[in-house]
Structures are given as C-alpha cells and as structure tokens.
C-alpha positions as CSV (number, residue, x, y, z in Angstrom):
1,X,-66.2,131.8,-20.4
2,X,-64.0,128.5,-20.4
3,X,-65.9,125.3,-20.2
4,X,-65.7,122.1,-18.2
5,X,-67.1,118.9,-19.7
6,X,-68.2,115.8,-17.5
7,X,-68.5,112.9,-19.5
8,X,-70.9,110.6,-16.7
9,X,-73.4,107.4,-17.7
10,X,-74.8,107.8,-13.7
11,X,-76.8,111.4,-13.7
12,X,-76.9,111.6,-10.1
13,X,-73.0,111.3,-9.9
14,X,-72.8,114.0,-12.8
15,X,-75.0,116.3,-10.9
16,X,-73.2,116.2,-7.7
17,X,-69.7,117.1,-9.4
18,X,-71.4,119.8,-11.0
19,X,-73.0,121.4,-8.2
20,X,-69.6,120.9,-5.5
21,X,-67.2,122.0,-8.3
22,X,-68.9,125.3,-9.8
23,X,-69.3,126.3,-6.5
24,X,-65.5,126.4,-6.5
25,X,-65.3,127.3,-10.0
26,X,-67.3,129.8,-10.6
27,X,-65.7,131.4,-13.6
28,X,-66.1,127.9,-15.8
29,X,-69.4,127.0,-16.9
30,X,-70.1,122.9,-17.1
31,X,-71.1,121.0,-19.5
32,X,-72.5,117.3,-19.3
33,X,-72.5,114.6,-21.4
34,X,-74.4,111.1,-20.6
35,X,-71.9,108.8,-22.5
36,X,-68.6,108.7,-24.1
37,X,-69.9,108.9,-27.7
38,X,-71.7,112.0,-26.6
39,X,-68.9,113.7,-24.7
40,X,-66.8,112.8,-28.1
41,X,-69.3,115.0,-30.1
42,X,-69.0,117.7,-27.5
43,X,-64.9,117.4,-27.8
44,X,-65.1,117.3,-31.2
45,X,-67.8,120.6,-31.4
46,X,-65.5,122.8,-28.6
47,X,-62.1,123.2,-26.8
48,X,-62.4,122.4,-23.2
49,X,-60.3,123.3,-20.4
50,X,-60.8,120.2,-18.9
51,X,-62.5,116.7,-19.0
52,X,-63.6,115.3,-16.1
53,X,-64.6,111.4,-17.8
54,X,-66.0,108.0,-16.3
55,X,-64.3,105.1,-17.7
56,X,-67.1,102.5,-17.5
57,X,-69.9,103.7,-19.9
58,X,-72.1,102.5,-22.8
59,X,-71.5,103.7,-26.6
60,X,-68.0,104.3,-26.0
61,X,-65.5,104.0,-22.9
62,X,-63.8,106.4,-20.9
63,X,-60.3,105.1,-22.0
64,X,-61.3,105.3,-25.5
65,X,-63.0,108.4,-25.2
66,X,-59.4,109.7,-24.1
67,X,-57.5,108.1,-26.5
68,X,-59.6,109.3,-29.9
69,X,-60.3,113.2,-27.9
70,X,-56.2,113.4,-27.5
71,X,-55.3,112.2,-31.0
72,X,-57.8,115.0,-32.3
73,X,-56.7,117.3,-29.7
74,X,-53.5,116.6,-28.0
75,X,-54.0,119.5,-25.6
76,X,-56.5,118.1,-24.2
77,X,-56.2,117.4,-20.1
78,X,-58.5,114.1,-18.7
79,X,-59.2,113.9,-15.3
80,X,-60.4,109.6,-15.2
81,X,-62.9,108.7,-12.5
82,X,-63.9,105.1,-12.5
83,X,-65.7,102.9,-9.5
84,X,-63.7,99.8,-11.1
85,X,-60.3,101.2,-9.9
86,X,-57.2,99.2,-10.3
87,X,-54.2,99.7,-10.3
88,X,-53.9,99.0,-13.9
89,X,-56.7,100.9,-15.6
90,X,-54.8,103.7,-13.3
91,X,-51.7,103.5,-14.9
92,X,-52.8,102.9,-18.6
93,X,-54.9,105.7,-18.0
94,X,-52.0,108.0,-17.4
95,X,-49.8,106.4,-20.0
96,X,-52.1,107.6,-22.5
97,X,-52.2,110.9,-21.4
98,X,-54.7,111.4,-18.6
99,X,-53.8,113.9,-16.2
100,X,-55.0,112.2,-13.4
101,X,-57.1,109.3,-12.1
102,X,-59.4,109.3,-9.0
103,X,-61.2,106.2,-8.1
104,X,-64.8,105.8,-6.7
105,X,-66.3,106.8,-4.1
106,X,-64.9,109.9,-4.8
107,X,-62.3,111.7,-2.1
108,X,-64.0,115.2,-3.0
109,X,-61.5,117.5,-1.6
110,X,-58.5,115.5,-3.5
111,X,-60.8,116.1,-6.7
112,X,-61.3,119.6,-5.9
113,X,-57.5,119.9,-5.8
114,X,-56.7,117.7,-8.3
115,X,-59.5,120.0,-10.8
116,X,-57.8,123.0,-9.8
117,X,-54.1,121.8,-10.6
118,X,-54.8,120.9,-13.8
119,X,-56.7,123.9,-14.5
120,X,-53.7,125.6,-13.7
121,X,-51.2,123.2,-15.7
122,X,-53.5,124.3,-18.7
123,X,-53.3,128.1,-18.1
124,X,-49.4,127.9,-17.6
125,X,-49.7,125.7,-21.1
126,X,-51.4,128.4,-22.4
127,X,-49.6,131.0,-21.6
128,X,-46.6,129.7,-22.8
129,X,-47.4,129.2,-25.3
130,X,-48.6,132.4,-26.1
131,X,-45.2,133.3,-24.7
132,X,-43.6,131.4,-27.6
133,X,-45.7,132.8,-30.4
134,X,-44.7,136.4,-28.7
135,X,-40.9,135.5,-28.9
136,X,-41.3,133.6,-32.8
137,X,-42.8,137.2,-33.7
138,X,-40.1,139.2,-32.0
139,X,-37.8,137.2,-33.4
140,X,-39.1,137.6,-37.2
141,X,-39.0,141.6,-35.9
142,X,-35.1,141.5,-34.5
143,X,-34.6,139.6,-38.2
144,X,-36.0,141.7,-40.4
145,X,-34.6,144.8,-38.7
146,X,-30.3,142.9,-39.4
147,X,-31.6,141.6,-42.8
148,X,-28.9,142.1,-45.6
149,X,-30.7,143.4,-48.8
150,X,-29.7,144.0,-52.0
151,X,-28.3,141.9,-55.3
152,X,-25.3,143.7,-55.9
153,X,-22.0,142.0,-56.4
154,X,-20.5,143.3,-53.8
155,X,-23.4,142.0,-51.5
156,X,-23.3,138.8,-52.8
157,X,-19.5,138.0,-51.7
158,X,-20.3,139.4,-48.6
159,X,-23.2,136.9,-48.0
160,X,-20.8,134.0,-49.0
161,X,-18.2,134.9,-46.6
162,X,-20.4,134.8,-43.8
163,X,-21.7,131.6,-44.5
164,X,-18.3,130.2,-44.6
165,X,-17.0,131.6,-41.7
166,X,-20.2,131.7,-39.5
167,X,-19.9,127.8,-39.0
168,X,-16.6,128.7,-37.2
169,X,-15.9,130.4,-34.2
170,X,-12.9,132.4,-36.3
171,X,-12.8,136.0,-35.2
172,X,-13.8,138.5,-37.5
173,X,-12.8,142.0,-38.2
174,X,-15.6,144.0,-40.3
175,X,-14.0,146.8,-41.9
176,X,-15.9,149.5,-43.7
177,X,-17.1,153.3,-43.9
178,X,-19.6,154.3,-41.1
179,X,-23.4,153.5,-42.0
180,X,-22.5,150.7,-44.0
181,X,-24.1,147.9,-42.7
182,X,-21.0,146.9,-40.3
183,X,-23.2,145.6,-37.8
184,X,-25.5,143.5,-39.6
185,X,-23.0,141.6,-40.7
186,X,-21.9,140.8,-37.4
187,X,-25.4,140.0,-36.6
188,X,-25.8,137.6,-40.1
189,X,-22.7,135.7,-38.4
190,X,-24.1,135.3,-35.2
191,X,-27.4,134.2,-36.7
192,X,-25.9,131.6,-38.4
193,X,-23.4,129.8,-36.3
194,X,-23.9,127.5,-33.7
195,X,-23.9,130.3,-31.1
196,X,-26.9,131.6,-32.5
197,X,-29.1,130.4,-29.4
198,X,-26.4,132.4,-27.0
199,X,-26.5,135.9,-26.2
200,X,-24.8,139.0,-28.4
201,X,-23.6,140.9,-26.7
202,X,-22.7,144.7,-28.3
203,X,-20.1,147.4,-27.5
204,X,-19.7,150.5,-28.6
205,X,-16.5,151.0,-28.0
206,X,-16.3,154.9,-29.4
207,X,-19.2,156.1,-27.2
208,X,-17.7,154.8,-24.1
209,X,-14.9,156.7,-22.0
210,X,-11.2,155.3,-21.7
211,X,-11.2,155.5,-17.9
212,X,-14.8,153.4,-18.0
213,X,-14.3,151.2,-21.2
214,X,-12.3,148.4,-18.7
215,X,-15.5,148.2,-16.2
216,X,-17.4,147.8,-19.4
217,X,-15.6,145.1,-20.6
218,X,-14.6,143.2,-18.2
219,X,-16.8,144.3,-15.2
220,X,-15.8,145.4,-11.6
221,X,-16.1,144.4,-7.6
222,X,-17.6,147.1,-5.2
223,X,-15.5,150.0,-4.1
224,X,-12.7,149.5,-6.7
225,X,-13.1,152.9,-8.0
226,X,-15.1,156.0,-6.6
227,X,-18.9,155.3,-8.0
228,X,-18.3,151.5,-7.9
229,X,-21.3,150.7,-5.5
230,X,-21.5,147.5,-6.4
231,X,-20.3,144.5,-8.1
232,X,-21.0,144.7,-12.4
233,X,-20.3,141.6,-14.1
234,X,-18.7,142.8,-17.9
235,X,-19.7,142.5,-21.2
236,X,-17.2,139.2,-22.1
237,X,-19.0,137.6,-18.7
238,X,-22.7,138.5,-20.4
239,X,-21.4,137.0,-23.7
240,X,-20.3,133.6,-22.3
241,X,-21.7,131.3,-24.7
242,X,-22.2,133.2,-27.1
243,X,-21.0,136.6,-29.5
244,X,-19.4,139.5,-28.3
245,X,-19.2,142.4,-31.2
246,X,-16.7,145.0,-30.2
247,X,-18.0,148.2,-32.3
248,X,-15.2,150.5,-33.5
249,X,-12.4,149.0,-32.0
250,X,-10.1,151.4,-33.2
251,X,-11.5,153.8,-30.5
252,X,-10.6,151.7,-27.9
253,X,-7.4,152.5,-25.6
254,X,-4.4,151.3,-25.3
255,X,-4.7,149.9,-22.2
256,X,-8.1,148.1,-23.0
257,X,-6.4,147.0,-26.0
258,X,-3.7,144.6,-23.7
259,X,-6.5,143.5,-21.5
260,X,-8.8,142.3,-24.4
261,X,-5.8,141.1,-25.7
262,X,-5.0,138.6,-22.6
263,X,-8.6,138.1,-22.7
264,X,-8.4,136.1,-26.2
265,X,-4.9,134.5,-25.8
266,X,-6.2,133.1,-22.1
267,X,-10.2,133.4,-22.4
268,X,-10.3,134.3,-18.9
269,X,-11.7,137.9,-17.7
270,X,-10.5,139.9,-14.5
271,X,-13.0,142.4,-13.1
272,X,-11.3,145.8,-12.4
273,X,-10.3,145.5,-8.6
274,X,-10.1,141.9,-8.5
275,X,-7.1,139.6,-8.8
276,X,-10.3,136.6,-9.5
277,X,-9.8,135.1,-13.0
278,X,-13.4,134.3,-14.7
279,X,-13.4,131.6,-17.7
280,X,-15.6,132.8,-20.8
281,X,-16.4,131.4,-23.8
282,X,-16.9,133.9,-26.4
283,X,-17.0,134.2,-29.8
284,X,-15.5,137.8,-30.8
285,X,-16.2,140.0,-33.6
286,X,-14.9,143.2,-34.2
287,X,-15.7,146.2,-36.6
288,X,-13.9,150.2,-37.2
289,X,-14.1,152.3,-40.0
290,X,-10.3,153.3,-39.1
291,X,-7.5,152.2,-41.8
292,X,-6.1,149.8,-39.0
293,X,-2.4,149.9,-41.2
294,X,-2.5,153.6,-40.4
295,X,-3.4,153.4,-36.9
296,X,-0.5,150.5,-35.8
297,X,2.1,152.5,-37.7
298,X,0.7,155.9,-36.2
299,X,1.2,153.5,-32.4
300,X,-2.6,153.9,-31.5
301,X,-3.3,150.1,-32.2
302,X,-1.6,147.1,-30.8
303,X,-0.6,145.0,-33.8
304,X,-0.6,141.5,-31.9
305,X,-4.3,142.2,-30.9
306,X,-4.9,143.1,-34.7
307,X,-3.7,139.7,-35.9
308,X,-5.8,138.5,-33.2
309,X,-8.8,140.4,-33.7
310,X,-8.8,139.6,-38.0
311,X,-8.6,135.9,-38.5
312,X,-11.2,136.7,-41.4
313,X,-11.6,140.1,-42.5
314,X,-14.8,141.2,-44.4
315,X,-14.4,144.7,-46.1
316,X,-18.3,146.2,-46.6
317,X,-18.4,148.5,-48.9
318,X,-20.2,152.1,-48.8
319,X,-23.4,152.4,-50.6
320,X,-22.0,154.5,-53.8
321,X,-20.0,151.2,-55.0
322,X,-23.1,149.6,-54.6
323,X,-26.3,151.6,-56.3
324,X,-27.9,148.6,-57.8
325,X,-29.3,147.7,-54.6
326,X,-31.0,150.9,-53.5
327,X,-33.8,150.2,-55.2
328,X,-34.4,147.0,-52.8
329,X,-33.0,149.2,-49.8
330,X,-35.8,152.2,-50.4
331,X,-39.0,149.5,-50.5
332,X,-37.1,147.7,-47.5
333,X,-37.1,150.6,-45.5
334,X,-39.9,151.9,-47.0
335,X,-42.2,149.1,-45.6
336,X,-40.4,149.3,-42.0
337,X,-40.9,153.4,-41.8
338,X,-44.6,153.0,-42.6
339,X,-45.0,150.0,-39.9
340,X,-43.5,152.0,-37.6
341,X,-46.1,155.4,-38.3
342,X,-49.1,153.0,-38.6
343,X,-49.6,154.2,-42.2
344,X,-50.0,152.1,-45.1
345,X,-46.6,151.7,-47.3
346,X,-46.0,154.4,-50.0
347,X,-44.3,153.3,-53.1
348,X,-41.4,154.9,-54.9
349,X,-41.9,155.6,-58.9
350,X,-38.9,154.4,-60.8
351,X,-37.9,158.1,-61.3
352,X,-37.3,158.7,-58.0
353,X,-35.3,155.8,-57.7
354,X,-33.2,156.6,-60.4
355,X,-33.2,160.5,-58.8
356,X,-31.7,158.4,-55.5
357,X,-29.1,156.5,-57.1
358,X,-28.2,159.5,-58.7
359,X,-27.2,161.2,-55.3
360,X,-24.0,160.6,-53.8
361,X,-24.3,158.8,-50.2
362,X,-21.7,159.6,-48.0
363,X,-23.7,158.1,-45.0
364,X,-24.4,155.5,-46.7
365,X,-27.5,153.4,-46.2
366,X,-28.0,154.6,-42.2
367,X,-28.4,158.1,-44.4
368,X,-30.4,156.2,-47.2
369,X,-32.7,155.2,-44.5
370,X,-33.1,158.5,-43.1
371,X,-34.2,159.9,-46.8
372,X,-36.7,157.5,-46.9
373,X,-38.1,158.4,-44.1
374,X,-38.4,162.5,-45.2
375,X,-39.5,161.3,-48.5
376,X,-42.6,158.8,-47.0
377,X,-43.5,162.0,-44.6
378,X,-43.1,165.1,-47.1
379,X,-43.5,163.6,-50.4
380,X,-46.8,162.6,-52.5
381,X,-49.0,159.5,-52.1
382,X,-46.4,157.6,-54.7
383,X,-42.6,159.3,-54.3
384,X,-41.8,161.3,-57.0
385,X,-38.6,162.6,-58.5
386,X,-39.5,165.7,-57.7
387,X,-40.4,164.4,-53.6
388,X,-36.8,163.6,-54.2
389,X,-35.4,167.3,-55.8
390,X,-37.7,169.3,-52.9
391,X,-36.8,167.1,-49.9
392,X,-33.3,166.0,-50.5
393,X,-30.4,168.4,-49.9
394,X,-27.2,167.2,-51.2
C-alpha cells in the first residue's frame, strides 16, 4: 500500500487531515511526523506518494524540509500548508518544487482536490515512466534483432559505408543474394542518421500485386477502385520524416516504377483517384537481389529511376564469401532461439562449427538461422558435429 506522510508540529491539525483525507483515500495508509527533522528521517527511510508539510516548525522548516527531501529525492511531490501565508513563502515554495501551497485555515475541499491531483500527477509520472523503461527495452529487442555480426572483411567495409553514408540522406540501393542481410543494412542506416527518431517504413515490394502495389505506395481516396471503402494514406505519407525501404524493387512494375519515379524528382505523392498533391519528406532506400544491368537492358527496369534509386550502392555479400563470421552468427542466433523457447542457451563445440562452415549456404544466413534453430532443438546439450551430420541435409 502507498503511503502519505504529514509532516505537522500542531497534533490536532495532523489528526484532522488524517481522519478527512483517508476517508477519501482509502487505499493510502498515513503516516505522521511531529517535525521537519522527523518527517526528513521518514523521507529518507521510504518513498512516499505524497508529502503533505507545515512550513513553520521546530528542528527543521517546512521549506527546508522540501528543499533537502527533493535533492535526495527529486520525485518527490510537497503539498506546503503554512498559517503564515504570503504571497512570497507561496511562490518560493513552488519555485523550489512544491506542488502546491494551501494556506491556513485550511479550504478542506480545495485540499481534498488539490491531494487528489497530485496523487494523480505522480501515477501518470509513474507510469511513464514505466512506459519509457518498456520502450528503452523494446528498443534494445528491435536492435539486437538488425544487429550486423561478424569480423569478416567483407563485413567490415560494409559497416564503414554505412557510417559514411548514414549521415546523409543519399539514396541507397542494397544489392545482394536473398537472405543476406539486405535489410539490416537498411535498418543500420536508418539507425544511424538523423532520421533515426522518424518512422521506417518497409515494402515488400515482390509480395505485393501490380494492380495493388500503387495504393500501397502512394495510398488512395474512397471509391476509386472497387474495394476502396475508404481513404488509405500510402506508405511514402507514413514515412514522412523519416525512411522508406522499398524491398526488391526489381519486382515492382512498370507503372509503379514512373510514379515512384516523380515521387523522388518532385517529393510529392498523389493518392490513386486523386488529382491532390501530398509533400513528403522521405529518405529512400532500396534493395533486389536482381542483376539491375540485366533487367534495364531486358526493359523491365526504368534506368532514370535506377540512377535515382543508387546514389550509393552497397553490394552484401552471401554467407559462403564470408565463413569467418559464422561462428559469431551461430552464438548470435543461438542466444536469440533459446530466449525465444525459454530454455537456457546451448553452445556449439568448435567441431560443429567447423562442420557448419564446411556446408555450402545457399540461403545464406536467413538459412544459417534456421539450422541453428534444428540443431538447438534436435541436437545434444553442447552441438556436436555429428548434431550437425544427423540434422543437416545438404
């Protein structure tokens, strides 16, 4: 049960506020303290949700009392009560951080409410502030789940090219096989630019159908195609401020292509159905695992929206050109996998890491992942090499 403290030389005047405010409050038990030096003990001993203090009192004052309880505990919320009221003890009072000040004789139904709203400024405090701690740890979660890991050379140029285009808001094409870690590089540069506190915004752009992909994009207004109940505000609208990543762009259609096109040469969006013009301001990146040379000569790619799109271009390479870091990858995933089953992490013997880099990964780490996963179910309390020969068809 939460506690209220009232700090209060005059006992009949303590014993009054008790009895009138736990009848309102009955879920706060009250505690009382004949003088400031005593209700200092009590604020040093416990964490109260409020203090309800006399300013005029032997040992040590009210205002002092509040200044030395907040610089121990700046959380703290005063309520000041003093039968010497002026208005300046009112406003030093509140300058140095009471939450209110109520003057003798006491107006009981304004301290009643005044009780109450502070009561309820500290639970709002509280819970957002357990809010906060929630989103620092989801945030530690959503990192660890785009981290980058590995040693390899291959990773290491990687890593330096995204810190030296992240600062900019250059586009980027990402270029690579799939599984092979296309999209945390997207992610690494939108942690690290200045956009980083705006939205990302992904599209898949190969799982969504040509006729739809333009709705997606760029949203549309009610009844401008059969099933458009509504008005949808588009992906580049969600983005605004922030990083839109266009997943396998190579997938996307012509006629998206000339719209997303316009959408970078202008940065204005038009909703399907609507001759309105939106302004965005978006940072784009782009990734496909398509040869893009191929597809512009082949006439499925616009060539004016691939200069567009590839500013910078950062080539990831698959997971065979890069063995040394499966080792890191396997106790990576390892320690994710087992957080995720509630078991305690398994570990990998040297063997069976050397029986993994052995293997050819055409799926690259997105299959790597899913081997660790069969392995840390099927295999033996450590992973074996021959976890890896039993459970591992290549």
């Amino acid at each position: 049960m939460q506690k209220i403290l009232i700090v209060e030389d005059e006992k009949a005047i303590s014993g009054v506020l008790q009895s009138i405010l736990s009848d309102e409050l009955t879920d706060y038990e009250f505690v009382i303290a004949e003088d400031g030096l005593e209700g200092y003990k009590q604020v040093e001993k416990e964490d109260f949700a409020l203090v309800i203090s006399d300013i005029k009192m032997p040992k040590l004052s009210g205002t002092e009392l509040l200044k030395q309880s907040l610089a121990l505990k700046p959380e703290s919320t005063f309520i000041m009560i003093s039968g010497h009221a002026d208005i300046d003890s009112a406003v030093s009072c509140l300058r140095d951080g009471a939450y209110d000040f109520i003057s003798k004789p006491i107006d009981i139904n304004r301290l009643i409410t005044s009780v109450k709203n502070a009561l309820a400024k500290e639970t709002l405090k509280k819970e957002n502030k357990n809010l906060q701690t929630e989103n620092k740890t989801l945030k530690r979660k959503v990192s660890k789940k785009y981290q980058m890991i590995g040693e390899s050379a291959g990773l290491k140029k990687i890593q330096d090219m995204i810190e030296k285009v992240a600062v900019s808001d250059a586009r980027v094409l990402i270029t690579g096989p799939n599984g092979a870690g296309k999209e945390l590089v997207a992610h690494a540069i939108h942690n690290q630019s200045d956009r980083a506190r705006g939205p990302m915004v992904e599209v898949n752009c190969a799982a969504i159908p040509s006729e739809l992909i333009e709705s997606e994009l760029f949203g549309h207004v009610k009844g401008s195609f059969t099933g458009a109940i509504k008005d949808k505000q588009g992906k580049f609208e969600q983005a605004n401020g922030g990083t839109i990543f266009l997943d396998e762009i190579g997938d996307m259609s012509l006629i998206a292509q000339a719209k997303v096109l316009r959408a970078l040469q202008e940065s204005k969006v038009s909703p399907v159905g609507s001759d309105k013009e939106i302004k965005v301001d978006v940072r784009v990146l782009a990734a496909t695992n398509k040869n893009m040379q191929k597809e512009i000569e082949a006439g499925r790619f616009r060539e004016d929206l691939y200069h567009r799109l590839s500013v910078i271009e950062i080539y990831v390479p698959p997971l065979d050109e890069r063995k040394e870091d499966i080792k890191s990858l396997v106790e990576h995933f390892a320690g994710i996998i087992s957080d995720e089953h509630g078991t305690a992490p398994k570990k990998f013997d040297d063997k069976a890491i050397e029986a993994l880099k052995a293997l050819s990964w055409t799926g690259n780490i997105r299959e790597l992942r899913n081997v660790v996963e069969r392995l840390i179910i099927l295999g033996g309390n450590t992973v074996s090499a021959e976890d890896v020969a039993s459970f591992v068809r290549k």
